[in-house]
C-alpha positions in Angstrom: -0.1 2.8 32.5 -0.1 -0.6 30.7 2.0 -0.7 27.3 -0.9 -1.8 25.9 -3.0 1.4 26.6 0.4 2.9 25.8 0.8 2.0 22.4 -3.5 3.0 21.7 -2.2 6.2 23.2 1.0 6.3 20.2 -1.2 5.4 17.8 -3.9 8.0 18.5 -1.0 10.8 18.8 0.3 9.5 15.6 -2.9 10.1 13.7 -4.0 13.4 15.2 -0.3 15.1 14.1 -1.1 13.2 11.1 -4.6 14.8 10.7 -3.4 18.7 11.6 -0.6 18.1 9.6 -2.8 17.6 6.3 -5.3 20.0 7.8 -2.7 22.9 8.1 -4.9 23.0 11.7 -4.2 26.8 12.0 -5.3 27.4 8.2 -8.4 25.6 8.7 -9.8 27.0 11.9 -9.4 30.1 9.7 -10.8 29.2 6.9 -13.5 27.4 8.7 -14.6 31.1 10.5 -14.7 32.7 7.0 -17.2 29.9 5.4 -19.2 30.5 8.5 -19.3 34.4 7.9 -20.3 33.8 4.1 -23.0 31.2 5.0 -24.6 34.4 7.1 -24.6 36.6 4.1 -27.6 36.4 2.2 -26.3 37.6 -0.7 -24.2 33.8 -1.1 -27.8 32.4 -1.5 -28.4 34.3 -4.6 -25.9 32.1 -6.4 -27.2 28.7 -6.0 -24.2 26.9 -7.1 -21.5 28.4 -5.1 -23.7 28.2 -2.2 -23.4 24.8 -2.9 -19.7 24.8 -3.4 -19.6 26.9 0.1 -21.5 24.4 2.3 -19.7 21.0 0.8 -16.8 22.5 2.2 -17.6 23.9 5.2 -19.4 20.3 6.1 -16.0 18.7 5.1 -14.0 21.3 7.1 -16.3 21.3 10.2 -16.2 17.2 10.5 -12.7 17.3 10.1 -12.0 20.0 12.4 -14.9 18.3 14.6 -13.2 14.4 14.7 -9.8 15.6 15.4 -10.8 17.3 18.9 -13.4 15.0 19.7 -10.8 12.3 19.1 -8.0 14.3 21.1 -10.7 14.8 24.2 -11.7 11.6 24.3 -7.9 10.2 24.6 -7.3 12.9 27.5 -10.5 11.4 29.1 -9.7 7.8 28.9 -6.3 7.8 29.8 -7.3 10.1 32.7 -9.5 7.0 33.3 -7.4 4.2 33.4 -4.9 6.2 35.9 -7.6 6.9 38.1 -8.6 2.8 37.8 -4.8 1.8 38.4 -4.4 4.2 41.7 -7.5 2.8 43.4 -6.6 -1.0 42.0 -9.7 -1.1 39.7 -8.9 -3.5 37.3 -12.2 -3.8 35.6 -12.2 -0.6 35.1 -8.8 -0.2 33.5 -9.8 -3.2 30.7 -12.5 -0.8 30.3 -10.5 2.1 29.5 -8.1 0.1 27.2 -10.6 -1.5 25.0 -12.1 1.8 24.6 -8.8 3.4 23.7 -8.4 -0.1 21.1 -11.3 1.3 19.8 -10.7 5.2 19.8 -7.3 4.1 17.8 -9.5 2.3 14.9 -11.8 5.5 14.6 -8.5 7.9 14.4 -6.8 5.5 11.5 -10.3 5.5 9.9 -10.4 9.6 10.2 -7.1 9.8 9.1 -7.8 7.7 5.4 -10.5 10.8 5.8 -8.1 13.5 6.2 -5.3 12.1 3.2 -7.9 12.6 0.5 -7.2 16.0 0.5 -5.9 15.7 -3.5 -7.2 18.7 -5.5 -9.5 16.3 -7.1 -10.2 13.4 -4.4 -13.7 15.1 -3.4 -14.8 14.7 -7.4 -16.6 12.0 -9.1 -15.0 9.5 -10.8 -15.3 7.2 -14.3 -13.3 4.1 -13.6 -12.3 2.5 -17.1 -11.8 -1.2 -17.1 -10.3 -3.3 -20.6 -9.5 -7.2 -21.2 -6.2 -8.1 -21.8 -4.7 -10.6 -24.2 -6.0 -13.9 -23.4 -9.8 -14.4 -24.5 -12.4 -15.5 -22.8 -10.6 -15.7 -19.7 -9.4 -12.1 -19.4 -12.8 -10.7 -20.3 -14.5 -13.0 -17.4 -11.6 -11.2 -15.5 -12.4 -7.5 -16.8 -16.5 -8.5 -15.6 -15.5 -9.7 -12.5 -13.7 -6.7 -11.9 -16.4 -4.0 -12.9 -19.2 -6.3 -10.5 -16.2 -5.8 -7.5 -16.3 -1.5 -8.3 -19.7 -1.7 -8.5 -21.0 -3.3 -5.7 -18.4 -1.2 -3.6 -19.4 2.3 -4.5 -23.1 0.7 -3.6 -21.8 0.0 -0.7 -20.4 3.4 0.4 -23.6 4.7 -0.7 -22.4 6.1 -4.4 -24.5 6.0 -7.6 -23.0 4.0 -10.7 -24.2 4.7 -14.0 -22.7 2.2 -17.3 -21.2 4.9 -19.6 -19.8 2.5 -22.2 -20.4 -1.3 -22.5 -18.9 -4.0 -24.8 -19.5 -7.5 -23.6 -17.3 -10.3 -24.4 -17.4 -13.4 -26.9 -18.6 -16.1 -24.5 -18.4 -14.5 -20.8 -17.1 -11.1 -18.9 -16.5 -7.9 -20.9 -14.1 -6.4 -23.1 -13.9 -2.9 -22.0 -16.6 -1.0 -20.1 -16.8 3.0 -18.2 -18.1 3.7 -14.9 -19.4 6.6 -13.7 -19.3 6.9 -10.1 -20.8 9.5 -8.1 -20.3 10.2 -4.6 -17.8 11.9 -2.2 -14.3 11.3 -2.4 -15.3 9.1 -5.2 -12.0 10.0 -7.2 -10.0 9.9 -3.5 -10.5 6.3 -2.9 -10.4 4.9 -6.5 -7.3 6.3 -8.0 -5.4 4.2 -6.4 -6.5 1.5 -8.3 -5.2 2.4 -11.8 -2.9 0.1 -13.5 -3.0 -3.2 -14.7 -4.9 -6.3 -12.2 -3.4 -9.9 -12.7 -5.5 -12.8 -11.7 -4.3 -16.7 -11.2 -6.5 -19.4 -10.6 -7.7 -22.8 -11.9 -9.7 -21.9 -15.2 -13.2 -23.0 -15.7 -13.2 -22.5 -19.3 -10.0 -24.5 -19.6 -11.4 -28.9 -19.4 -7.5 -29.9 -18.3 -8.0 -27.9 -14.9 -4.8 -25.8 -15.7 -3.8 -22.6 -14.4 -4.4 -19.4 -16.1 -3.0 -16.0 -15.7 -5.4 -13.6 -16.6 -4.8 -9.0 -17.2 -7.4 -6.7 -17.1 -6.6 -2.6 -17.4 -8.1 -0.2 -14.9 -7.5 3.3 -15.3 -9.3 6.1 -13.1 -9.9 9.9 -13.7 -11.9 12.1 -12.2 -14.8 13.9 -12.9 -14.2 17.8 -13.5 -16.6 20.9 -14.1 -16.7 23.9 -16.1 -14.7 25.6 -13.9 -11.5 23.7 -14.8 -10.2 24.7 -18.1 -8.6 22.2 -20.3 -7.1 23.5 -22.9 -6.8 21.2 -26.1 -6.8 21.8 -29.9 -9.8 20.5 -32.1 -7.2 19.6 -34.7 -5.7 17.4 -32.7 -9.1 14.9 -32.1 -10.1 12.2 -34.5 -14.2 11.5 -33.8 -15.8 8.4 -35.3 -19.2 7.4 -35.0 -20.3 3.5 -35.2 -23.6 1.6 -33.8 -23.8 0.9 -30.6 -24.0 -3.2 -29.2 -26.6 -4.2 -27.0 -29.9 -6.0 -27.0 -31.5 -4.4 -30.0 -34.4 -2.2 -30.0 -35.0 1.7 -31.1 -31.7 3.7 -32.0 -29.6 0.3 -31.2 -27.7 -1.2 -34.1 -29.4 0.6 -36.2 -28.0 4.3 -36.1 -24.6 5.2 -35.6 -25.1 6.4 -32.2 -22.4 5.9 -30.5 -19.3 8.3 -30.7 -15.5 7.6 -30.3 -13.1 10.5 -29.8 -9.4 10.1 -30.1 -6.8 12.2 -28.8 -3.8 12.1 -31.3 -0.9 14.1 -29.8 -1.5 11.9 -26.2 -2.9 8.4 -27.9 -6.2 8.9 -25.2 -9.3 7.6 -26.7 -12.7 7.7 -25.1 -16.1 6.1 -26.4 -19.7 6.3 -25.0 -22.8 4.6 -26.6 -25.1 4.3 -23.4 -27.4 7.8 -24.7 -29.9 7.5 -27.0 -28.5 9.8 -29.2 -25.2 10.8 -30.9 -25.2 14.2 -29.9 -25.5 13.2 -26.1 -23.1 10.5 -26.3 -20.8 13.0 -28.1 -21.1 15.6 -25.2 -20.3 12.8 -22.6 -17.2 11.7 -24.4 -16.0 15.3 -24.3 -16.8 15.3 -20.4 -14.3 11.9 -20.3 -11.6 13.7 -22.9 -11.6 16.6 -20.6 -11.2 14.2 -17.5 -8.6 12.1 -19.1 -6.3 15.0 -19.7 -6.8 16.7 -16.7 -5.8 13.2 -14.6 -2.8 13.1 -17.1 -1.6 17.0 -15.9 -2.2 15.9 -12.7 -0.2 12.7 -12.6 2.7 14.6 -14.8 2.9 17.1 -11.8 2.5 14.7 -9.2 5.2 13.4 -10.8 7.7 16.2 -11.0 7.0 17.3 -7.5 7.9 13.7 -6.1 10.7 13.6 -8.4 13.2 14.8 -5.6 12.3 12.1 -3.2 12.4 9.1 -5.2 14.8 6.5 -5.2 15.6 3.4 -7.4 14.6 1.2 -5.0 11.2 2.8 -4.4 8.2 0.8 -5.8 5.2 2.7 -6.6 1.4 1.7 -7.9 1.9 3.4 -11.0 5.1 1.0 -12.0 3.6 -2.1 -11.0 1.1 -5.1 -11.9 -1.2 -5.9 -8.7 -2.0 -9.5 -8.5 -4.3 -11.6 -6.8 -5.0 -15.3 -6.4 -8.2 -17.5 -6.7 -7.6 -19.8 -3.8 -10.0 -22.6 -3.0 -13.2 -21.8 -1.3 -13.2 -18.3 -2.9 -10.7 -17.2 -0.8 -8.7 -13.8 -2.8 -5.3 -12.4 -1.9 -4.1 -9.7 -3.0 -0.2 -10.0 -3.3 0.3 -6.3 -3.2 -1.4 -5.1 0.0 -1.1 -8.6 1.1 -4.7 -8.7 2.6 -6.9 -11.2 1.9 -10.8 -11.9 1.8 -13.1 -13.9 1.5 -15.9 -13.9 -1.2 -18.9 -15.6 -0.7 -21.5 -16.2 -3.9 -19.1 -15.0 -5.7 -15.7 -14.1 -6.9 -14.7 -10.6 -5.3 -18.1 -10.1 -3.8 -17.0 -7.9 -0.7 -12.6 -8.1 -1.3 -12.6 -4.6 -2.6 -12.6 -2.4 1.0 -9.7 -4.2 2.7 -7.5 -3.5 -0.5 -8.6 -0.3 -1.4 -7.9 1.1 2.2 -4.7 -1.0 2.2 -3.3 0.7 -1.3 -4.5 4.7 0.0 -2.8 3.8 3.6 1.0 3.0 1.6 0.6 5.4 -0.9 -0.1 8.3 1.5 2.4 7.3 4.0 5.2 6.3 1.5 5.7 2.9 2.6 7.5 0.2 0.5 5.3 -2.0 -1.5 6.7 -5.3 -2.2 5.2 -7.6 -4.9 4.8 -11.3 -4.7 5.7 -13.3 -8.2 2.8 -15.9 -8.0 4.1 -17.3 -11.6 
């Protein structure tokens, strides 16, 4: 066989062991056979919610379980293929069999991204929390920029957005808004964007044509339930009330509405002021307390249990600032995963997939991330 149905055949084997590795294959064909005996009992269906609970992951399971051997029969097909097509000198029929196993590679690496959100909260929602850094108008044109790229990218995967908290800058952008977002594997794909984004171009605010450098903040936390305790003291939380900014109208700027809870012992604050009323904007900036500290136990034990593999030399997300450049013609690059895209109409319309699969792919997989200094 060819090397270059070869190495489509090493990449497929590499993703499958990757894929029943994460599984725990044996695990989950068992675990997969006991959903499937509770989704016969009837008694489940008395509980609506944990039949819910039951069949999201039973649907997860099955695909997963489903992809890996339609994926692993499909490779034992093809290559069966193109050996037939090289014994009988068929050489159509072996460029056949190799773009198809081109292709069959793309679906496993795709499937695999699948498989490595397997976090204990990847499946969740998410609120994605994006703030202006120093630098005025130009870093809040940044921090808008950013939350039109998040949004138009969970609308393209089919998630729903919702504006928890807006505050909109002096002259253009923002200076700090929430996100909801709500969809599967929300939390999965977006946590790897937390840190601080860095943005160079030519600035259209500025008449000399000089270059700017430009911080936005962009942390991520997931959604969590009532069935996660969080455990915190009401001692410890400073709440303030003020009126919330917008258009103007019934309830806005003219009641203290909007709530602001602080956190003391941890420094976390959280705001919300898109409700009507205090007490609903009160309740959702509990929900984003709650969230905030759970992400912060989950990054302290993420932490601890990496601890033994780490080096000096490693570079992770979490240290970092991840940069991009405003070429001409709207071209973006980000300098961390190093991909680049274009962004027709405008700035980052469309650049967010390519990075975002880019980041999960080297964070899963451990790979050194090396940073360009564009200064």
């Amino acid at each position: 066989m060819r090397a270059e149905a070869q190495s489509h055949v090493d990449r497929i084997k590499e993703a499958l062991a990757l894929l029943r590795r994460f599984l725990d294959w044996d695990r989950a064909l068992r675990r997969l056979d006991e959903l499937n005996a509770r989704v016969e009992d009837q008694a489940l269906w008395n509980d609506p919610k944990a039949a819910q609970e039951v069949m999201r992951e039973r649907r997860r399971l099955d695909e997963a379980i489903g992809a890996t051997r339609a994926i692993q029969s499909e490779m034992d097909d093809t290559v069966e293929l193109i050996e037939m097509a090289e014994a009988e000198g068929d050489t159509a029929m072996e460029l056949d069999g190799v773009e198809a196993l081109a292709a069959l590679a793309a679906r496993a690496d795709h499937d695999k991204i699948q498989a490595l959100l397997a976090g204990e909260a990847d499946a969740n929602d998410t609120y994605i929390e994006i703030n202006s850094g120093a630098g005025g108008t130009e870093s809040q044109d940044w921090a808008g920029m950013l939350q039109r790229m998040y949004t138009r990218w969970a609308e393209r995967r089919g998630m729903k957005v919702e504006l928890i908290d807006y505050h909109a800058g002096e002259q253009a952008g923002i200076k700090s808004a929430t996100l909801l977002v709500k969809g599967e594997n929300a939390y999965g794909y977006a946590k790897t964007e937390s840190g601080v984004h860095r943005l160079v171009r030519i600035s259209p605010y500025d008449s000399a044509a000089r270059r700017h450098t430009s911080f936005s903040s962009v942390w991520v936390y997931p959604v969590i339930d009532d069935n996660i305790v969080v455990d915190y003291n009401e001692s410890d939380l400073r709440i303030d009330t003020y009126r919330a900014s917008g258009a103007g109208g019934q309830h806005i700027n003219t009641t203290d509405s909007a709530v602001r809870i602080t956190h003391i012992p941890t420094g976390i604050v959280v705001q919300c002021q898109n409700q009507r009323s205090q007490h609903k904007n009160k309740a959702e900036a509990y929900n984003q307390l709650r969230a905030r500290l759970y992400e912060r136990e989950l990054a302290i034990r993420e932490q601890a249990a990496n601890a033994e593999n780490a080096t000096k030399t490693d570079i992770g997300w979490g240290h970092q600032i991840r940069s991009y450049v405003l070429q001409p013609y709207q071209l973006v690059k980000d300098l961390r995963t190093g991909t680049t895209s274009t962004a027709p109409g405008d700035v980052l319309d469309g650049a967010l997939d390519p990075f975002m699969a880019a980041a999960l792919s080297q964070r899963v997989t451990g790979e050194k991330v090396e940073v360009e200094d564009v200064d």
